[in-house]
Biopython code that builds the backbone (N, CA, C, O; Angstrom):
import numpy as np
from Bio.PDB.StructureBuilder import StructureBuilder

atoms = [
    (1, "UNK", "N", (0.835, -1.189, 0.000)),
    (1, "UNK", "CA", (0.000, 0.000, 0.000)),
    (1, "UNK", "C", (0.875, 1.246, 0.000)),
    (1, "UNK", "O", (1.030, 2.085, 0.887)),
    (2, "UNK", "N", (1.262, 1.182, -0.884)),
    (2, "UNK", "CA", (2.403, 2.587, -1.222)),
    (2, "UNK", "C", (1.535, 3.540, -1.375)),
    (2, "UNK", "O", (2.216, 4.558, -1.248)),
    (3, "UNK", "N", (0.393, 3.875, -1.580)),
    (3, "UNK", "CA", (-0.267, 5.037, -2.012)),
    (3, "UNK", "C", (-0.901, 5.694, -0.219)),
    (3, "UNK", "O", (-1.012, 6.914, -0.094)),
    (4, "UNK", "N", (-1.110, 5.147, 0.499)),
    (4, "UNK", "CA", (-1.528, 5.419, 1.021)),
    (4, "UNK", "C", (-1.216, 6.650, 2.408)),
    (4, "UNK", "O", (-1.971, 7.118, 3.260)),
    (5, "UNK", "N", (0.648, 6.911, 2.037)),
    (5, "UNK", "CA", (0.918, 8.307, 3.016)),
    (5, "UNK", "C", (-0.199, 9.669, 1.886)),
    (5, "UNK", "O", (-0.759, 10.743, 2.107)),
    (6, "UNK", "N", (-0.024, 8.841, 0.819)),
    (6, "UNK", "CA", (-0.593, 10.349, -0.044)),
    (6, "UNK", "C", (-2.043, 10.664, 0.234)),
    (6, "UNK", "O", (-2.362, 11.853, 0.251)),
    (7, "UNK", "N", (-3.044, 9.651, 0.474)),
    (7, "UNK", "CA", (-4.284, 9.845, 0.778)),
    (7, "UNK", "C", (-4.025, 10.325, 2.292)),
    (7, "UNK", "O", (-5.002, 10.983, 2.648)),
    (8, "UNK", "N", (-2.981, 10.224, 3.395)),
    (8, "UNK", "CA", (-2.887, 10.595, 4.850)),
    (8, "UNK", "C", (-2.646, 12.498, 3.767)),
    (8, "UNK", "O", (-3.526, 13.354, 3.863)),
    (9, "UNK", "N", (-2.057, 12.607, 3.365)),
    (9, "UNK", "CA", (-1.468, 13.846, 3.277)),
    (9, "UNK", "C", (-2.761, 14.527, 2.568)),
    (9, "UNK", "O", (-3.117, 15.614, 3.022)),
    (10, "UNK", "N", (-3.559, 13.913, 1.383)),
    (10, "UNK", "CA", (-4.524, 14.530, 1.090)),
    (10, "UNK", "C", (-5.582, 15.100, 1.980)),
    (10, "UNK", "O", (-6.138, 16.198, 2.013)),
    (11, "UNK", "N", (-5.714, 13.664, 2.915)),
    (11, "UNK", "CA", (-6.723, 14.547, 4.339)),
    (11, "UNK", "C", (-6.191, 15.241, 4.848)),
    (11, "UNK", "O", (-7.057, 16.116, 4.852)),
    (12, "UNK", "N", (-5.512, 15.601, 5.278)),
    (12, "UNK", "CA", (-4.947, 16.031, 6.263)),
    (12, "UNK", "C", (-5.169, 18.013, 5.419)),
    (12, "UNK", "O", (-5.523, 19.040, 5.997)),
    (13, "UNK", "N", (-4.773, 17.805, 3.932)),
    (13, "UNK", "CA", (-5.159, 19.305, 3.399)),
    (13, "UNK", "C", (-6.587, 19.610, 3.415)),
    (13, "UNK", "O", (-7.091, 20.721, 3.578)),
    (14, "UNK", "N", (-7.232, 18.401, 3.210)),
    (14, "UNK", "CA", (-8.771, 18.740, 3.052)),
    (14, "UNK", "C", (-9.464, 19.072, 4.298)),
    (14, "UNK", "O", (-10.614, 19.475, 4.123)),
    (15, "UNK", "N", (-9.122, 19.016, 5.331)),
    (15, "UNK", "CA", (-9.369, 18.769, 6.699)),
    (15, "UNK", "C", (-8.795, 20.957, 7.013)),
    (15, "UNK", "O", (-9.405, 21.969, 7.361)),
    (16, "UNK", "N", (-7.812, 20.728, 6.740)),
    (16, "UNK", "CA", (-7.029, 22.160, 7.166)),
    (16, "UNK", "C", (-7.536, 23.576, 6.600)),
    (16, "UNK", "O", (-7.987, 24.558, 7.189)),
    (17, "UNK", "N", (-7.262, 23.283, 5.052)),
    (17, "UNK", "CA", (-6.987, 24.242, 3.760)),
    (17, "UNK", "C", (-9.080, 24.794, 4.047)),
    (17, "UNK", "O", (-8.989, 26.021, 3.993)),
    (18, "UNK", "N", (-10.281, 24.543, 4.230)),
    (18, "UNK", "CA", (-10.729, 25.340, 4.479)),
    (18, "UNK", "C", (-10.999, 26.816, 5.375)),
    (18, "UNK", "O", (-11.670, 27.810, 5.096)),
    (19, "UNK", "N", (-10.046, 26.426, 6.730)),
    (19, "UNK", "CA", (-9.769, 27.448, 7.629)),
    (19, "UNK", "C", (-8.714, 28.333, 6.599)),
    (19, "UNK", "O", (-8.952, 29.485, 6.235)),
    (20, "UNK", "N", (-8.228, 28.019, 6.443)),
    (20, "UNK", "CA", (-7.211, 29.417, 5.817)),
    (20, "UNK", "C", (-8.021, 29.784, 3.801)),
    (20, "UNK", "O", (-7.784, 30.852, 3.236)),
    (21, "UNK", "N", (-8.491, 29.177, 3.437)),
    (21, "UNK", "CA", (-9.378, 30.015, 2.403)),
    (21, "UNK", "C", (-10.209, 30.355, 2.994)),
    (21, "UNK", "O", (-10.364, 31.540, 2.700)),
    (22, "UNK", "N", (-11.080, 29.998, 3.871)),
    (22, "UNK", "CA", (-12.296, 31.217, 4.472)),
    (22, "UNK", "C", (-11.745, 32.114, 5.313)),
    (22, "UNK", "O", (-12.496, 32.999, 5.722)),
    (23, "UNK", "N", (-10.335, 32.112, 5.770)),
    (23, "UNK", "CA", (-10.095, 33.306, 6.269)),
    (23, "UNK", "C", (-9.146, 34.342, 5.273)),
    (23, "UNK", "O", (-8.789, 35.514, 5.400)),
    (24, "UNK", "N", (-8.948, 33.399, 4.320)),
    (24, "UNK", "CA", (-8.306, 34.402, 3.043)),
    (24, "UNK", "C", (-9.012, 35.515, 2.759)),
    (24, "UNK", "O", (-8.781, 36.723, 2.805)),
    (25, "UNK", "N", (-10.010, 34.773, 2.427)),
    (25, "UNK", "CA", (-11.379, 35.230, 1.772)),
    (25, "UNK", "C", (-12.145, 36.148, 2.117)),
    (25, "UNK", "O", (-12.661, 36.902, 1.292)),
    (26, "UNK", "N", (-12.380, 36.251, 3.648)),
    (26, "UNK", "CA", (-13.413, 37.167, 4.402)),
    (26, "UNK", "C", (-12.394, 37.871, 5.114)),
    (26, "UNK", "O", (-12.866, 38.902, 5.592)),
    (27, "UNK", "N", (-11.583, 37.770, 5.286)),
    (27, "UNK", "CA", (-10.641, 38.886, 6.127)),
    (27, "UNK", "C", (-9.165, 38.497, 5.745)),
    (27, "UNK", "O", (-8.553, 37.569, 6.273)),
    (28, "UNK", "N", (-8.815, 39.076, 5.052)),
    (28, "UNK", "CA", (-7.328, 39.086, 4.143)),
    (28, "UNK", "C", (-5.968, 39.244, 4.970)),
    (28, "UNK", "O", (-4.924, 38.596, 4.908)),
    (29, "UNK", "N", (-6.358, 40.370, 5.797)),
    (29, "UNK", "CA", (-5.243, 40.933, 6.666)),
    (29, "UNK", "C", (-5.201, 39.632, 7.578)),
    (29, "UNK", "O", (-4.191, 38.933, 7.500)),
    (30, "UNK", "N", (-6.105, 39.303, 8.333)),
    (30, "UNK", "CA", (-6.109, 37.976, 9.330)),
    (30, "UNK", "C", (-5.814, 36.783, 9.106)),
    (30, "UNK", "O", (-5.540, 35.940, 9.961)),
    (31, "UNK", "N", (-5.879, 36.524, 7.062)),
    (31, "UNK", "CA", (-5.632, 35.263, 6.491)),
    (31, "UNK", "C", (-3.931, 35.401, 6.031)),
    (31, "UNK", "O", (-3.190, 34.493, 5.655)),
    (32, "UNK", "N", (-3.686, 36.539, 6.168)),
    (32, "UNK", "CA", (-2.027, 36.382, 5.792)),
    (32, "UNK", "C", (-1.023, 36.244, 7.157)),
    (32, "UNK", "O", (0.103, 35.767, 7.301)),
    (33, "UNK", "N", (-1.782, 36.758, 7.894)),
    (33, "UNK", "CA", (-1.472, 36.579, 9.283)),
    (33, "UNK", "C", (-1.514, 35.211, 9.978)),
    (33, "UNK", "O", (-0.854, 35.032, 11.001)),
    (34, "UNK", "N", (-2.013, 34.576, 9.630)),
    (34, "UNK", "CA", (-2.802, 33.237, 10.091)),
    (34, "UNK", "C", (-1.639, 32.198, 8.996)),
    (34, "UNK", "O", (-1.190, 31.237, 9.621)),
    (35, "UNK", "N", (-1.258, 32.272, 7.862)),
    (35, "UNK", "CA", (-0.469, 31.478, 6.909)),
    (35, "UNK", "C", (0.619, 32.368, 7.738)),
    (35, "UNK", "O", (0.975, 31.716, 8.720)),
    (36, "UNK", "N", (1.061, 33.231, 7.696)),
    (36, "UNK", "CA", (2.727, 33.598, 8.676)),
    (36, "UNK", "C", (2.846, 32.511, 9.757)),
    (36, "UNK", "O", (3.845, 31.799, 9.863)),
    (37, "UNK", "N", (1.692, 32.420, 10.607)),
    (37, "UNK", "CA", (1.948, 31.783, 11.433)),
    (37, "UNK", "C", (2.272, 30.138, 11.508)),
    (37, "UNK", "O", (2.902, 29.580, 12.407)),
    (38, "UNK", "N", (1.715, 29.549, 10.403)),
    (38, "UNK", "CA", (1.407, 28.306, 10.119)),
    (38, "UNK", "C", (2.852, 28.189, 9.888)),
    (38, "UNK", "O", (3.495, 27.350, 10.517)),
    (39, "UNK", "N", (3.309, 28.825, 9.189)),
    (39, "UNK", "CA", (4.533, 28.944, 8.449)),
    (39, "UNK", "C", (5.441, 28.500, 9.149)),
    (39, "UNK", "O", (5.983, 27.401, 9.028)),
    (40, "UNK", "N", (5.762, 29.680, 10.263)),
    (40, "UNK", "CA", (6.301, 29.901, 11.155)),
    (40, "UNK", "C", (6.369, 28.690, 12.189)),
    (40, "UNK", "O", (7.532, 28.574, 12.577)),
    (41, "UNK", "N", (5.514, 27.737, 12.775)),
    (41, "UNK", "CA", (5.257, 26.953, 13.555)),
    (41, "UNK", "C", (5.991, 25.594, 12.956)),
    (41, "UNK", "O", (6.631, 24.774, 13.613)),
    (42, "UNK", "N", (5.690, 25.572, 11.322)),
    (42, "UNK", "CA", (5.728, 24.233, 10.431)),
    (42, "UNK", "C", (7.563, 23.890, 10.922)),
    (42, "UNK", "O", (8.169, 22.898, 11.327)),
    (43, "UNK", "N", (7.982, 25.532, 10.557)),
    (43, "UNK", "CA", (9.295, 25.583, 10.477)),
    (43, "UNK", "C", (10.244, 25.460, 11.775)),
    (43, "UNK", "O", (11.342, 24.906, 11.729)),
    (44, "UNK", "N", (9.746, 25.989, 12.838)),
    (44, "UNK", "CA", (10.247, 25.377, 13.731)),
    (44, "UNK", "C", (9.915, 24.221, 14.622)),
    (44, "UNK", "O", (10.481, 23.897, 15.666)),
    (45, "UNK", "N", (8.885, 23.649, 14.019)),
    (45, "UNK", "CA", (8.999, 22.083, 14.013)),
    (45, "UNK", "C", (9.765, 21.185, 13.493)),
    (45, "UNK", "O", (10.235, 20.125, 13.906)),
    (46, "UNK", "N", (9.813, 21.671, 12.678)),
    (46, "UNK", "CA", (11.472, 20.509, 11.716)),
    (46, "UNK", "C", (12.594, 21.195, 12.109)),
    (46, "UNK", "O", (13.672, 20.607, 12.191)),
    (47, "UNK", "N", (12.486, 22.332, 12.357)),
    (47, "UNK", "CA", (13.990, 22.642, 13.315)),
    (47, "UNK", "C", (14.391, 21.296, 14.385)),
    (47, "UNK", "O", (15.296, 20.462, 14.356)),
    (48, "UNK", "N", (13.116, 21.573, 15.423)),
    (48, "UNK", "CA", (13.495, 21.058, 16.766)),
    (48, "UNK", "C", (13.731, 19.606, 16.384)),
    (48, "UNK", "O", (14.667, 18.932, 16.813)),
    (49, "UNK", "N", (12.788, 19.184, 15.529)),
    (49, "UNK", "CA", (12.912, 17.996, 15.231)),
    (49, "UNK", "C", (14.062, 16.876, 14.476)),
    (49, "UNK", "O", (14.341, 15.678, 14.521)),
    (50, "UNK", "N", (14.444, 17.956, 13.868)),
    (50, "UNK", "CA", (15.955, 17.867, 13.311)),
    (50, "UNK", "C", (16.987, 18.019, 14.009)),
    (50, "UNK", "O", (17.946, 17.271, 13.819)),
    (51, "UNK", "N", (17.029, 18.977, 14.937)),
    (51, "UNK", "CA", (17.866, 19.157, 16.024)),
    (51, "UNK", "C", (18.152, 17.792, 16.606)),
    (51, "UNK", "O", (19.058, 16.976, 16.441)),
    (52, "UNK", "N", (16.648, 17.849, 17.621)),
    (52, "UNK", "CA", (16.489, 17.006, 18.539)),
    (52, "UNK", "C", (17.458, 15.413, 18.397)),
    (52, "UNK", "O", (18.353, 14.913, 19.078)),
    (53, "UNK", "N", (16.796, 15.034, 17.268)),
    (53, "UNK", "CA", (17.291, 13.739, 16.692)),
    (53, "UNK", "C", (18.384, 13.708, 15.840)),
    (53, "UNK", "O", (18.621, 12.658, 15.244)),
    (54, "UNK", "N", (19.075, 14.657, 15.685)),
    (54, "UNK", "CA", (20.178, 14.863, 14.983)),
    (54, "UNK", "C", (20.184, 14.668, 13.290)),
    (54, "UNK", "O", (21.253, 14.480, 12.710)),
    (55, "UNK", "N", (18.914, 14.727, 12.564)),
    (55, "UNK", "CA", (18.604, 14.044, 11.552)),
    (55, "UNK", "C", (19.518, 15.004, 10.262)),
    (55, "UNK", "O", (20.034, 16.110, 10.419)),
    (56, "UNK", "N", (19.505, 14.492, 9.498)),
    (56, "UNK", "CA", (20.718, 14.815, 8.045)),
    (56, "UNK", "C", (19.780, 15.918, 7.473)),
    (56, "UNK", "O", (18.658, 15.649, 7.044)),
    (57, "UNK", "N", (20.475, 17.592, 7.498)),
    (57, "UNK", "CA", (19.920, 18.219, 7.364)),
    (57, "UNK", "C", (19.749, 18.440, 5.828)),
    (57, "UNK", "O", (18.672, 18.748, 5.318)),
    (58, "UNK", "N", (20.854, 18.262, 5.172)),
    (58, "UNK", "CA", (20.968, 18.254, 2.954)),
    (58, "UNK", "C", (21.276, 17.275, 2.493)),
    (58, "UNK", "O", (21.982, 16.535, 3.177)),
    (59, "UNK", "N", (20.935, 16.914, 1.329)),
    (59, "UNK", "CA", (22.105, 16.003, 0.811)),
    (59, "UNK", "C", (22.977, 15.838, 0.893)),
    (59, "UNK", "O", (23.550, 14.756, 1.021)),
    (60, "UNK", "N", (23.513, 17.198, 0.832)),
    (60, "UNK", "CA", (25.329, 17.007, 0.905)),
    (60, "UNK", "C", (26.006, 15.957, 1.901)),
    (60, "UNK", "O", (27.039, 15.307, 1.745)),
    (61, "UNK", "N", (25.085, 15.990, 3.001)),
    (61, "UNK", "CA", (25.439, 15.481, 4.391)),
    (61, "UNK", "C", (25.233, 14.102, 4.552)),
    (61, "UNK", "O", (25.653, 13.366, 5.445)),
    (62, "UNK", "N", (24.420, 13.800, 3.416)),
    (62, "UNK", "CA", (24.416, 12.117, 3.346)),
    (62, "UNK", "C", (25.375, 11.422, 3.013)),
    (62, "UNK", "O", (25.295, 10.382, 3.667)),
    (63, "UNK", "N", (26.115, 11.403, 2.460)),
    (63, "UNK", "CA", (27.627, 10.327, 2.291)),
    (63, "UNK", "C", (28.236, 10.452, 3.652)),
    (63, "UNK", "O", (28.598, 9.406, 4.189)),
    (64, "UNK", "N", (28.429, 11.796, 4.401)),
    (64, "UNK", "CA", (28.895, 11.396, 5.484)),
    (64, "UNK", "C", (28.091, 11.275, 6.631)),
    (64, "UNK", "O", (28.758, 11.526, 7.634)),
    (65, "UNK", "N", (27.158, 11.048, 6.831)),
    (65, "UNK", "CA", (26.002, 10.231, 7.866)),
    (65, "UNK", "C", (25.898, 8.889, 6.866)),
    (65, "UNK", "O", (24.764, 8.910, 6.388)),
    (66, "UNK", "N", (26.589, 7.812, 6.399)),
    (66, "UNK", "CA", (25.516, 6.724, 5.832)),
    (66, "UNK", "C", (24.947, 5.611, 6.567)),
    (66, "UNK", "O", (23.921, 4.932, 6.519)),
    (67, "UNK", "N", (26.374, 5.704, 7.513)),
    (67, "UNK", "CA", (26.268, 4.842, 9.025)),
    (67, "UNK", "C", (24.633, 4.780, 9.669)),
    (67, "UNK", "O", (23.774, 3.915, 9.838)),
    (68, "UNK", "N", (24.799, 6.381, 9.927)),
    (68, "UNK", "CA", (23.080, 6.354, 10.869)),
    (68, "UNK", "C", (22.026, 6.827, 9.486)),
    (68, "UNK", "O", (20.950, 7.369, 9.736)),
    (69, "UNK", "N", (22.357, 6.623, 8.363)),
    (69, "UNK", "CA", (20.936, 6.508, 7.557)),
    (69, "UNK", "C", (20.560, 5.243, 7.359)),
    (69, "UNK", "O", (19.364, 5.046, 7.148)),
    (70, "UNK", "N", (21.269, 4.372, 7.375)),
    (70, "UNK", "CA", (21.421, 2.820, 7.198)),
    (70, "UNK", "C", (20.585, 2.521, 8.686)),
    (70, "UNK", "O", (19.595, 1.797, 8.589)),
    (71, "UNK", "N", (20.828, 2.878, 9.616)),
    (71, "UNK", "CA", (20.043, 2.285, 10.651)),
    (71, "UNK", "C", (18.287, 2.242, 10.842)),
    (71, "UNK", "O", (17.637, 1.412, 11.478)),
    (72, "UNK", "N", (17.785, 3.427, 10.066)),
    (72, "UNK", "CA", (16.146, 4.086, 9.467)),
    (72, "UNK", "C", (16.032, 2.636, 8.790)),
    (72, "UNK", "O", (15.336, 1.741, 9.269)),
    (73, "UNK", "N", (16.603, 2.539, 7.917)),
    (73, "UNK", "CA", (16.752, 1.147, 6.393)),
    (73, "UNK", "C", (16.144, 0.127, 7.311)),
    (73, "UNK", "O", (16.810, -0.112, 8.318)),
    (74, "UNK", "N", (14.758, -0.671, 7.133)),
    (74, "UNK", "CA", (14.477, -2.268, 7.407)),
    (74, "UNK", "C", (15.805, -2.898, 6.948)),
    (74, "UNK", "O", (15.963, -4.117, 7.010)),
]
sb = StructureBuilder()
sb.init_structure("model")
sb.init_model(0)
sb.init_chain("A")
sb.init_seg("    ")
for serial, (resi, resn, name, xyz) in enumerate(atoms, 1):
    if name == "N":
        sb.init_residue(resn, " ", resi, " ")
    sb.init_atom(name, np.array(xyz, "f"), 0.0, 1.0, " ", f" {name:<3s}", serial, name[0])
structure = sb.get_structure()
């Protein structure tokens, strides 16, 4: 069932993406304000999360992490 992170990811927009078009929509200033924030939150979530766990932040960095990418690998 390979398809199925994409249907998690599709809900997950269909579920969300009406709060921020009805606030696009009816109040503009509050809907750009409201996507800053989303933004803002998304991004320092994969900070910490990257941090936290030390995870391979570019490509570049993969040949020399292969050790601990190999360990993720079944």
């Amino acid at each position: 069932m390979e398809w199925s992170w994409y249907l998690a990811n599709d809900m997950q927009f269909y579920v969300i993406s009406p709060l921020f078009l009805i606030t696009l929509w009816r109040w503009p200033k509050d809907g750009y304000s409201l996507l800053g924030l989303f933004f803002c939150i998304t991004f320092t979530c994969n900070f910490v999360l990257t941090y936290e766990y030390d995870l391979v932040v570019c490509i570049g960095n993969i040949i020399a992490n292969t050790n601990d990418i190999l360990k993720f690998v079944p």
